[in-house]
N, C-alpha and C positions, 0 to 999 in steps of 0.2 A: 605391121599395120596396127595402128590405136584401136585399144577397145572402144568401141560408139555405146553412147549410152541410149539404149534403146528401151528398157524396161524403168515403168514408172512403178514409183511409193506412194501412198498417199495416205490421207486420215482428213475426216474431218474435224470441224471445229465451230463454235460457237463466234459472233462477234466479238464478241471482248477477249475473248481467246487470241482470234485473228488479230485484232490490236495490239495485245500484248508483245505476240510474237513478231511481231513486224516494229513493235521499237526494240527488243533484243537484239533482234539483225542490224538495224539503223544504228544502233547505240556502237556496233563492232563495224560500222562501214560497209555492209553487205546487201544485198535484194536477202527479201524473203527465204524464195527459194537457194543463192548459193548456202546462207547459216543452214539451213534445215538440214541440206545436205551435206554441208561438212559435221553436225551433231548428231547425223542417224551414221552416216558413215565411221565416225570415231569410237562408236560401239564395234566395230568388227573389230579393233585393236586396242580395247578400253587400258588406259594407265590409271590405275590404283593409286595417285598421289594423296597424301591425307593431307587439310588444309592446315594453316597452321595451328590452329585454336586444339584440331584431333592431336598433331603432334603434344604440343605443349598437356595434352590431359593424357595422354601417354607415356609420357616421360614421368608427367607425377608420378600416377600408378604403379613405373617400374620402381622408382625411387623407394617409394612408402614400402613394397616388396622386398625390395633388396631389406631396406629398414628391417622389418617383420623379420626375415630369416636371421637377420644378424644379431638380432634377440632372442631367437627363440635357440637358436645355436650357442648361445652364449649360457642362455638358461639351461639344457640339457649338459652341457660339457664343465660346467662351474659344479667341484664338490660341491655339496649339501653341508649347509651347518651342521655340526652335531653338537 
């Protein structure tokens, strides 16, 4: 037997609120309420993808790192003039 959905969520909301969210659902094909509840639901099984712009400032950061050790190893391990 299917779980019935019998318990509700709710929140309130301002009008332009209510506006707002109601072209987000529209803009993806949906009523109001299925978006809501496919975005409150997707939190029980949240995926941590990063967008691409986080990728792309993460990859600098590891680069310029790698960079950095591979100086700074280079500077420790290189005799010293004498």
């Amino acid at each position: 037997m299917p779980d019935l959905r019998v318990r509700t969520v709710g929140t309130r909301v301002c009008e332009e609120e209510y506006q707002a969210l109601e072209k987000l659902a529209a803009a993806r094909g949906q009523t109001l309420s299925e978006w809501t509840r496919q975005v409150v639901l997707a939190q029980l099984n949240p995926t941590t993808t990063a967008n691409p712009h986080e990728e792309m400032v993460t990859a600098e950061v590891l680069a310029l790192r790698e960079i950095l050790l591979n100086v700074l190893f280079r500077m420790v391990n290189e005799p010293s003039p004498s």
